[in-house]
N, C-alpha and C positions, 0 to 999 in steps of 0.2 A: 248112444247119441242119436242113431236112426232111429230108434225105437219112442223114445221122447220127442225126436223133434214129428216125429209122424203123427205121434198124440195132440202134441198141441195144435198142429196144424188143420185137424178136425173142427175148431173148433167147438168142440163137446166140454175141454176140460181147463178151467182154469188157473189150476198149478198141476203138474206133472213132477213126481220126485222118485228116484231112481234109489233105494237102499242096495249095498253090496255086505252082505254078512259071509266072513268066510267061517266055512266052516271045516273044511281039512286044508291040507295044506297044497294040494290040488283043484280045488269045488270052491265055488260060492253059491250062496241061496240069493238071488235075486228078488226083491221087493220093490211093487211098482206102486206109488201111492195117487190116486187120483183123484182131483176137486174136482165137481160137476161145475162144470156153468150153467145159466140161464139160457135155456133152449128156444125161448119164443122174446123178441124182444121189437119196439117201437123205435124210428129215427123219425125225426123232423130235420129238416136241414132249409136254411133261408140263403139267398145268396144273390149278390149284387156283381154286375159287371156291363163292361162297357166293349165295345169292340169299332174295325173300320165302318160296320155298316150302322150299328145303332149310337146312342147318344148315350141312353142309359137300356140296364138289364135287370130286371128281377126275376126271380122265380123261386117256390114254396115248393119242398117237397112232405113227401110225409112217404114213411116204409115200414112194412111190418117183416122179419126175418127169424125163420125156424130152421135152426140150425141142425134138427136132426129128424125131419120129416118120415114116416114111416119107422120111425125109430129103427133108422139104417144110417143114420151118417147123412143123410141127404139134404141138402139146405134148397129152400124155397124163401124166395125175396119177392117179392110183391111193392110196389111202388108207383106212387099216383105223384104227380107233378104239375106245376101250370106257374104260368109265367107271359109278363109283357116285356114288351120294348119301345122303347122313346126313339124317336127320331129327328130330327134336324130338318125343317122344310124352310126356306125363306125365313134364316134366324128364328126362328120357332121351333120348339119342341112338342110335337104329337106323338099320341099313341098310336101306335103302326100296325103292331102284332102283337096277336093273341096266341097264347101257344100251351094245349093239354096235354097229355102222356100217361100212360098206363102200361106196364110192363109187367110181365111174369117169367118167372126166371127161375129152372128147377137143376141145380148143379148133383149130378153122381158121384160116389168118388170113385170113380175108374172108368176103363177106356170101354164104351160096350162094343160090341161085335172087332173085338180086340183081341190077340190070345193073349197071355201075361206072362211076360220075362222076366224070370227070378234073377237073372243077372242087373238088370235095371234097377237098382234102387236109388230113388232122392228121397229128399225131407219131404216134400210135399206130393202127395197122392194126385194121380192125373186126374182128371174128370171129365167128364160128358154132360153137355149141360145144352138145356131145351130153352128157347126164349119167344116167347109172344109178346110183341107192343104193337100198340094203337095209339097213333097220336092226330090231334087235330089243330090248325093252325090257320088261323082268319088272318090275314093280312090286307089291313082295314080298306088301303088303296086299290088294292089288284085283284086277290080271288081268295075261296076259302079252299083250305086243301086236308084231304082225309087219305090217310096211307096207316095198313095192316102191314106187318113184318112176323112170319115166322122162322125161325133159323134154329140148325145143330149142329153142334161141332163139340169139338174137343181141346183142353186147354192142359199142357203138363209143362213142368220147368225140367230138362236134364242137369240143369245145376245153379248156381245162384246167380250168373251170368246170361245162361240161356230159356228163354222161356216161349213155348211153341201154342199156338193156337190155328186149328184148323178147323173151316168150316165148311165144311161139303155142302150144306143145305141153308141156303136161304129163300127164302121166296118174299116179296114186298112187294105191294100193290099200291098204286096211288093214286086220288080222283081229286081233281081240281074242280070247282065249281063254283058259281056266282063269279063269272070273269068280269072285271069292270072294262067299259071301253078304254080307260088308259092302261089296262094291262093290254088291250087286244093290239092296242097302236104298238 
């Protein structure tokens, strides 16, 4: 059962099937049969929502995801996004903010500069995973604002209950620019 749910959890393989042939009355031969998945695959995702500060939400994604990058296991997620929001002013609804994103995102399967504990095992493989975004946001009233984010950490579950993510390293840099006088008041 570790041994299949650690396959699937790759995802690399889209059925995972375990044969048990005995062959004395001590011994089994063991047969693992493996479907390949689609390694490189495209998301679009559209989505509508509303919150306290806006009126209306949208925003358009699009992602491209290889799930076995270096042909190690290594998944690479790549994801472009953009999106407005409606606003509420004097019974009126305007568009308020503009908002892009860019993300890169390179997951390991294991802990690096980790030793490895053979007593540890779950279903799922910890990872170490590297992430770049870039996002920019015009908010039509106030100012336009531009923030860089790098960050690493590490993301493992010790069981189906507990799930750990540590990130020692972030760095995020932000520049506001074009202040309107009503942002300065």
């Amino acid at each position: 059962n570790y041994t299949a749910s650690r396959y699937v959890n790759m995802n690399l393989f889209k059925y995972v099937n375990i044969q048990y042939d005995k062959v004395a009355s001590d011994s089994l031969d063991v047969n693992i049969y493996l479907t390949p998945t689609q390694h490189q695959n495209f998301e679009a995702n559209v989505e509508a929502s509303t919150s306290t500060r806006s009126f209306l939400g949208t925003s358009v994604s699009l992602s491209y995801i290889n799930n076995n990058l270096y042909r190690k296991a290594q998944k690479l997620t790549v994801k472009l996004s953009a999106g407005t929001e409606l606003q509420s002013f004097n019974s009126k609804a305007q568009l308020n903010i503009i908002n892009t994103n860019l993300e890169i995102r390179q997951d390991i399967p294991r802990l690096l500069g980790f030793k490895k504990d053979r007593k540890d095992k779950t279903e799922t493989a910890p990872k170490t995973y590297i992430k770049a975004q870039a996002n920019f946001q015009k908010w039509l009233q106030y100012y336009t604002l531009y923030s860089i984010q790098l960050s690493y950490g590490y993301d493992w579950m010790k069981n189906k209950r507990i799930h750990h993510t540590f990130e020692p390293l972030s760095i995020n840099r932000i520049t506001i620019l074009n202040k309107t006088d009503e942002f300065q008041e």
